[in-house]
N, C-alpha and C positions, 0 to 999 in steps of 0.2 A: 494683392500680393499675399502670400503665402505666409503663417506665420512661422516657419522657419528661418526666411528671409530677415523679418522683425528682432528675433530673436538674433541673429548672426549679428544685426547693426546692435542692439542694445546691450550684447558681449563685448560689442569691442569698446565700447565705451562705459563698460563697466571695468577693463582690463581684462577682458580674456581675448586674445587675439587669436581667433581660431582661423584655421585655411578653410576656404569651401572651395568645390569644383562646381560650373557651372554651363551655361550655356546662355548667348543671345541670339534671338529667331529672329531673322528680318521676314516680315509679311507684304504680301502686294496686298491690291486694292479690298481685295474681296477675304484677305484675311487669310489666305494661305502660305502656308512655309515657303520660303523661296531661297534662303540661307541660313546657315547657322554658325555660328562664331562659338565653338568651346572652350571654355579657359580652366584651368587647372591649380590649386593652391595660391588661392586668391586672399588676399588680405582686403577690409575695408580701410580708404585710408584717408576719403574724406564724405561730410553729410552735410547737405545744405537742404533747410527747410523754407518754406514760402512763408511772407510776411505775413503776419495775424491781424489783419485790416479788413473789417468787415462792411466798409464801406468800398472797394474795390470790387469789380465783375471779372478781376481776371482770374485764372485757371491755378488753383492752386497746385506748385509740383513741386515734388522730394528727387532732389538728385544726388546719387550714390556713385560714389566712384571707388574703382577696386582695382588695383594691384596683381594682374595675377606674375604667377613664374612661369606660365607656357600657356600658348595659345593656341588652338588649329582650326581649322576651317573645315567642316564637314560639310554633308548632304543632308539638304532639306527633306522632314520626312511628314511629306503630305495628308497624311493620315495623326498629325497632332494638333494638339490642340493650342491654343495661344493661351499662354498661364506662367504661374510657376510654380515651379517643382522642385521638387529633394534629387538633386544628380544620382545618377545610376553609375558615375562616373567613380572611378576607384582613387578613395582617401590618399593624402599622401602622409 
């Protein structure tokens, strides 16, 4: 994850509740773009982190959930990469 990303959840729970714009890529098998879900003035508005059990083999995962105020669906664009990124998407 991008530290932008970090930085956005450590805001909001510092009390800065900043909007971000964004996008989720759904990929097939082989890792290429195949949809993409963009969301716009998004707030985080919940954080759940994995148990700190280091006698456990299961997959540590961080789940974010966000709030936006609009969402659309564009076209997949085959030539990107799987990552995250700073939206190019205009602030509101």
């Amino acid at each position: 994850m991008s530290r932008d990303f970090y930085k956005w959840i450590a805001g909001t729970f510092a009390g800065s509740f900043a909007r971000k714009n964004g996008a989720v890529v759904q990929l097939d098998g082989k890792h290429t773009p195949v949809g993409r879900l963009e969301f716009m003035s998004a707030l985080v508005t919940a954080l759940v982190l994995p148990e700190l059990d280091a006698s456990t083999k299961k997959a540590a995962v961080m789940t974010v959930s966000i709030r936006p105020e609009m969402t659309r669906s564009a076209a997949a664009e085959g030539s990107a990469k799987p990552g995250v990124y700073v939206s190019t998407l205009p602030r509101a």
